[in-house]
C-alpha positions as CSV (number, residue, x, y, z in Angstrom):
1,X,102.3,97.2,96.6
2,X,101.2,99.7,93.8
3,X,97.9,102.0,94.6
4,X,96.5,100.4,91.5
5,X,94.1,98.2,93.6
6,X,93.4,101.7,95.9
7,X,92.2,103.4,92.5
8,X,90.3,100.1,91.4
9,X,88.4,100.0,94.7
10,X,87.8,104.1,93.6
11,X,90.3,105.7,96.2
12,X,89.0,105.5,100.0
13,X,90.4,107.4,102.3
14,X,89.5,108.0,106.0
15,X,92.1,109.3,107.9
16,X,91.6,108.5,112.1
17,X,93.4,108.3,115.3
18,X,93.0,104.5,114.6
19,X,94.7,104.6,111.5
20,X,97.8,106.8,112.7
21,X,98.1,104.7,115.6
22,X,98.4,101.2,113.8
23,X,100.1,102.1,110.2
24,X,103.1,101.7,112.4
25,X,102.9,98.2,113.8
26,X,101.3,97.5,109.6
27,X,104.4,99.0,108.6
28,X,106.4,96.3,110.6
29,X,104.9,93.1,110.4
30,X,107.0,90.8,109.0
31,X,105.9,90.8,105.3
32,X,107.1,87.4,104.8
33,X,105.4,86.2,107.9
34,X,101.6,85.0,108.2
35,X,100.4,88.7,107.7
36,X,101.7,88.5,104.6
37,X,98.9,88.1,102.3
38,X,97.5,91.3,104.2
39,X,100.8,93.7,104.9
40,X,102.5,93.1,101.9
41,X,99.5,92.4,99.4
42,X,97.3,94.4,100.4
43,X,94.4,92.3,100.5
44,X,92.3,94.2,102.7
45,X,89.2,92.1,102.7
46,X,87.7,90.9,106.3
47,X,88.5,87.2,104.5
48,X,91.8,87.5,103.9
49,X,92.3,89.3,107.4
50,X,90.6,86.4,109.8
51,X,92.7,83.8,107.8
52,X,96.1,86.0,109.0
53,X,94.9,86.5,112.0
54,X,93.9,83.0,112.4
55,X,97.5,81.8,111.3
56,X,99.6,84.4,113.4
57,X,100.3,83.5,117.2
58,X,102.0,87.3,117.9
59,X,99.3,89.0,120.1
60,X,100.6,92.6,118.0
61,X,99.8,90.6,115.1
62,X,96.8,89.0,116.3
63,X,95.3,92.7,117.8
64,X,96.7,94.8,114.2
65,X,94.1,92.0,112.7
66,X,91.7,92.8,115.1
67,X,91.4,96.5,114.6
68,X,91.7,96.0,111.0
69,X,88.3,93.8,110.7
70,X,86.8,97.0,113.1
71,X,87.9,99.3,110.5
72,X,86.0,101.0,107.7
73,X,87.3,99.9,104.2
74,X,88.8,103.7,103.8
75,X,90.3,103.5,107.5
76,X,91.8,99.7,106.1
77,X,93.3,101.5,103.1
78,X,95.0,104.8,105.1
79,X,96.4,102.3,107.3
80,X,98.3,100.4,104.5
81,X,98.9,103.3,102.1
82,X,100.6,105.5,105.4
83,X,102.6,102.2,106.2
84,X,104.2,102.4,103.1
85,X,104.6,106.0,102.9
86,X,103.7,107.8,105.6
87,X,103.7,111.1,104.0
88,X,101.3,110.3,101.3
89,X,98.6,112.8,100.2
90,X,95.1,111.2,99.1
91,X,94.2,115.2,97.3
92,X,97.7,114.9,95.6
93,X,96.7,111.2,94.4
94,X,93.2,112.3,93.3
95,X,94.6,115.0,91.7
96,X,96.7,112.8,89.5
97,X,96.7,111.5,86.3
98,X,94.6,108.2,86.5
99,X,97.6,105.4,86.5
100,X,96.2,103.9,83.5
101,X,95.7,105.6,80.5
102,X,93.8,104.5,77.8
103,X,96.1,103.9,74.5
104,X,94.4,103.6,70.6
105,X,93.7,100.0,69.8
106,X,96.9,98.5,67.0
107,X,96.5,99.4,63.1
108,X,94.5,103.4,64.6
109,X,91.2,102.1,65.8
């Protein structure tokens, strides 16, 4: 997943014990299994989460959805962004470019 919808959602961040100690077990749910809509999408919404949680019958599975829907939404975004890449740098990113950049209109308007 891209950080697109991170920047859309304007970059949250909160960086806990609860985050370090399930990016792991985010990191390897089965992103083809009934997480998927949440671990490989990124859909980080309490909707989306109850509906995977619902579907799984793995108790890891079952408890990662659990502590997500107890999670603040920049606590929900640290655990998937650190699952992915466990060395990322929220300064770094805010210090970026924005990811999309405005381009002139055809014809020079």
């Amino acid at each position: 997943m891209c950080l697109g919808c991170w920047e859309d959602s304007g970059r949250p961040w909160l960086l806990t014990e609860t985050v370090t100690r399930w990016a792991p077990v985010f990191s390897n749910a089965d992103p083809f299994g009934p997480l998927h809509i949440v671990v490989e999408d990124w859909n980080l919404d309490d909707e989306n989460i109850k509906y995977c949680r619902d579907k799984t019958h793995d108790l890891l599975e079952k408890a990662l959805c659990s502590e997500l829907l107890d999670m603040s939404e920049g606590e929900r975004w640290a655990t998937a962004i650190l699952a992915e890449d466990p060395n990322f740098d929220p300064e770094l990113a805010r210090a970026a470019q924005p990811s999309v950049v405005a381009r002139p209109r055809e014809g020079g308007e």
